[in-house]
C-alpha positions in Angstrom: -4.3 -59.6 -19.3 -6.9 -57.5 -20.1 -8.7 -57.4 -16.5 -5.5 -56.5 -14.8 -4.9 -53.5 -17.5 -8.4 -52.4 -16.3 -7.7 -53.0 -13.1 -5.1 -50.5 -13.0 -6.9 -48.0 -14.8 -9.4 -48.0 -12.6 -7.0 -47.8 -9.8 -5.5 -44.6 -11.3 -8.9 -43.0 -11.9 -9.7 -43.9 -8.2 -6.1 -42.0 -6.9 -7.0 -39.3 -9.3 -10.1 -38.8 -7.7 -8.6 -39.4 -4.1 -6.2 -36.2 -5.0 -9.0 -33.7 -6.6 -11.1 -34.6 -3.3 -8.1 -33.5 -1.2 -7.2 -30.6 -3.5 -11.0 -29.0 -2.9 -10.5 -30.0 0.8 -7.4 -27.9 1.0 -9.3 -24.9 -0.1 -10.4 -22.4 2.7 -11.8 -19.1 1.5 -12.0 -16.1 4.1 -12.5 -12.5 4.1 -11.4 -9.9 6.1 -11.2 -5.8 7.2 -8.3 -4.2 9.3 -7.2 -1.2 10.7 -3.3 -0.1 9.7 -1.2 2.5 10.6 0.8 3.5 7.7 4.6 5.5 7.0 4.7 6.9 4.0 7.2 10.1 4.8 8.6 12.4 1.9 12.0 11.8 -0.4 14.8 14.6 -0.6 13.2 18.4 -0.6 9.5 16.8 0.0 10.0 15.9 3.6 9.7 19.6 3.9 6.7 19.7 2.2 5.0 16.5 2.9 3.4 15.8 6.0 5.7 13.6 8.5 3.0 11.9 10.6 2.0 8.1 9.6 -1.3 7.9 7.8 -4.1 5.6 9.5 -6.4 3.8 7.2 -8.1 0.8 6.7 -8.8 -1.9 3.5 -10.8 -5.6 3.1 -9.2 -8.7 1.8 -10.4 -12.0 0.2 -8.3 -14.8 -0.1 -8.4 -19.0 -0.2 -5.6 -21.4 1.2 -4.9 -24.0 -1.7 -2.6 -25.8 0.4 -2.2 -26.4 4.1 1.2 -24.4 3.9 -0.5 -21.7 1.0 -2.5 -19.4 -0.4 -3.5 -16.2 -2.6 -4.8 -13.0 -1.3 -6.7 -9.9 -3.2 -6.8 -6.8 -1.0 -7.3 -2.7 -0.9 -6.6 -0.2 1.2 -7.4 3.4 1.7 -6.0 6.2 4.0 -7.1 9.5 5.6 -5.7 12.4 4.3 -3.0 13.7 6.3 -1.9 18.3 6.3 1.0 19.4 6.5 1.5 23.5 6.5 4.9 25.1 5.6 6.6 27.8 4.1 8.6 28.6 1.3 10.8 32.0 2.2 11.7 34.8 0.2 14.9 35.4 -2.0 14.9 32.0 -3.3 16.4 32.3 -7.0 13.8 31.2 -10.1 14.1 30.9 -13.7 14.1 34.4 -15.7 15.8 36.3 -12.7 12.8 36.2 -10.8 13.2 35.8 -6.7 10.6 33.8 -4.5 8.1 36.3 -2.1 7.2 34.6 1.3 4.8 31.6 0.3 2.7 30.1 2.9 1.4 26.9 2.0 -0.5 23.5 2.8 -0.2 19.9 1.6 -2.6 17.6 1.6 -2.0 13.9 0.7 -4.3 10.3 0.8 -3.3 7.1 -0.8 -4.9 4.4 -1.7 -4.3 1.3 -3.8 -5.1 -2.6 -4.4 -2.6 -5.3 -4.1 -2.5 -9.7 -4.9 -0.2 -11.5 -2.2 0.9 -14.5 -2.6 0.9 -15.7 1.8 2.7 -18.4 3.6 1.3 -20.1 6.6 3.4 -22.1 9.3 1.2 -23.6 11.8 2.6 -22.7 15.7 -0.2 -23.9 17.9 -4.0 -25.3 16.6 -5.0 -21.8 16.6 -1.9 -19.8 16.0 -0.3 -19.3 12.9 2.6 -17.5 11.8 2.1 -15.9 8.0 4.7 -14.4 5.5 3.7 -12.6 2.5 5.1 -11.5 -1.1 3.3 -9.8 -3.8 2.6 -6.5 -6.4 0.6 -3.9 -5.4 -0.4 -0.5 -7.2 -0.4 2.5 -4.9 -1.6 6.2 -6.0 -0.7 9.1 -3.6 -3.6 12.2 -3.7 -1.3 15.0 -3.3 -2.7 18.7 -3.5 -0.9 22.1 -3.0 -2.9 24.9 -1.8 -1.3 28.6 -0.9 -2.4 30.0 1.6 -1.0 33.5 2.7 1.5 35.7 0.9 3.7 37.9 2.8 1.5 41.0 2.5 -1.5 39.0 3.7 -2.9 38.3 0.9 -3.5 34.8 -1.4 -0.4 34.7 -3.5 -1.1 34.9 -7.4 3.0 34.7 -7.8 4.5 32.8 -11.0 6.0 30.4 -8.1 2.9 29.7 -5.9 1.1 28.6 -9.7 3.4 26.4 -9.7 3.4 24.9 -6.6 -0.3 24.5 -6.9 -0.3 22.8 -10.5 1.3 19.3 -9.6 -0.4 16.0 -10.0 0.9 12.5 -8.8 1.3 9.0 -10.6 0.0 5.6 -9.4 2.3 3.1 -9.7 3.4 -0.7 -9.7 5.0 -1.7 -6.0 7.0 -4.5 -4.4 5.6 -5.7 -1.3 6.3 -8.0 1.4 5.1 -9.1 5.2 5.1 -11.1 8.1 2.9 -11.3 10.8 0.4 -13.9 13.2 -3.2 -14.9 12.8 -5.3 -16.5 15.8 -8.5 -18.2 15.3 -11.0 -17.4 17.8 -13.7 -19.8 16.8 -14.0 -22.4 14.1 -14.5 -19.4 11.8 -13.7 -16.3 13.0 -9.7 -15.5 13.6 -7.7 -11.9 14.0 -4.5 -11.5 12.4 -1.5 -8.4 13.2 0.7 -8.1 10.4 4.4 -5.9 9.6 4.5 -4.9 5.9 6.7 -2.8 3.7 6.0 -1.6 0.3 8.8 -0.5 -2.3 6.3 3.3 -2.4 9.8 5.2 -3.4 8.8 4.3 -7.6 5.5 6.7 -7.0 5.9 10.0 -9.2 5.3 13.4 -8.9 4.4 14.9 -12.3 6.0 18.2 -11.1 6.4 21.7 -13.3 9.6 24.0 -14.0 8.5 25.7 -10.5 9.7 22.6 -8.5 12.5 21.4 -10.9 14.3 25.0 -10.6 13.4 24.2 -6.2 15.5 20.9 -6.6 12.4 18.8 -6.2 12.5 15.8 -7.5 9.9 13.4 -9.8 10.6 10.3 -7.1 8.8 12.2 -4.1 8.3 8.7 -1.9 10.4 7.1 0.5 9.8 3.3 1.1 7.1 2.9 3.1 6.2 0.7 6.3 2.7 -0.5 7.9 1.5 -2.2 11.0 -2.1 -3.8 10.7 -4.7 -4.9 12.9 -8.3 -6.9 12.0 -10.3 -9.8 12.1 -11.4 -12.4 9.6 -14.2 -14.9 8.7 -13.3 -18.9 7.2 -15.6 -20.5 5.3 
């Protein structure tokens, strides 16, 4: 009795140690850098002030497959700042009876922000696979205001063109979500294209009296979109 009850202990320990060893063979590190396009565009009154073209940027990954079918991804990404020159014409109506001079004016905005995935891999071909992806992020806009010319000329020192100048944005918490395909080249080395969308629209401008009496508002993001392009290594 005893020597089967040992037996099967020491075929559980065996199994146990059959299913770690697969576990550790089921885990595939890799790191990566791409290239993305990014379309971030302005909510309400800021698409007048924010610039419409998509930002281009870049950002590096690390990740590990714990499974065949998953795995987990840490990431950043940064963007070139993107201008945008407008105007803001006279006779506008502001607080204490004060009207709006001719205001012209540039916006300058980059993003950047870090993100944990949680990725999906479906196996088309050997080398192809199809990938979907769903995680958090954090994302914080650069935004900054300068005046530039005044009607007569001159750098305006108006009550209104202060306070365009004196905002400040928020980095926030986003949803985030993707699809996309990943080829390997060699044993190690693969490229990957991936479609993602990120819920940007909870970013917040900490604006001033100046853009709350302009009907500005504190949400100043639309959703945004990205297409990305880059290459990995496996270990």
């Amino acid at each position: 009795m005893k020597s089967i009850r040992g037996l099967v202990i020491l075929g559980m320990v065996v199994s146990a140690g059959n299913v770690n060893a697969e576990i550790m063979v089921d885990l595939t590190p890799y790191i990566g850098a791409e290239y993305s396009q990014i379309w971030m565009k302005g909510r309400g009154n800021w698409s007048d002030v924010f610039p419409r073209r998509g930002f281009s940027g870049g950002g590096v990954y690390v990740g590990s497959k714990f499974h065949r079918n998953f795995g987990v991804e840490l990431g950043y990404d940064i963007s070139t700042r993107k201008k945008r020159d407008w105007e803001l014409f006279p006779g506008i109506p502001f607080f204490n009876g004060v009207t709006t001079e001719k205001i012209n004016a540039r916006t300058t905005v980059r993003r950047h922000g870090g993100h944990i995935d949680l990725i999906g891999f479906l196996h088309i071909t050997e080398c192809l696979e199809f990938i979907g992806s769903a995680g958090v992020g954090w994302v914080k806009p650069k935004v900054f205001i300068s005046t530039v010319l005044s009607s007569n000329g001159l750098a305006s020192s108006s009550l209104v063109a202060k306070g365009l100048t004196n905002i400040s944005s928020r980095g926030r918490g986003v949803f985030r979500l993707g699809f996309g395909l990943s080829y390997m080249v060699t044993e190690v080395a693969g490229v990957r294209t991936k479609f993602s969308w990120e819920n940007t629209k909870t970013l917040r401008i900490n604006g001033n009296q100046t853009f709350y009496n302009l009907a500005f508002d504190v949400s100043g993001f639309k959703s945004s979109t990205a297409v990305s392009l880059g290459g990995f290594l496996r270990f």
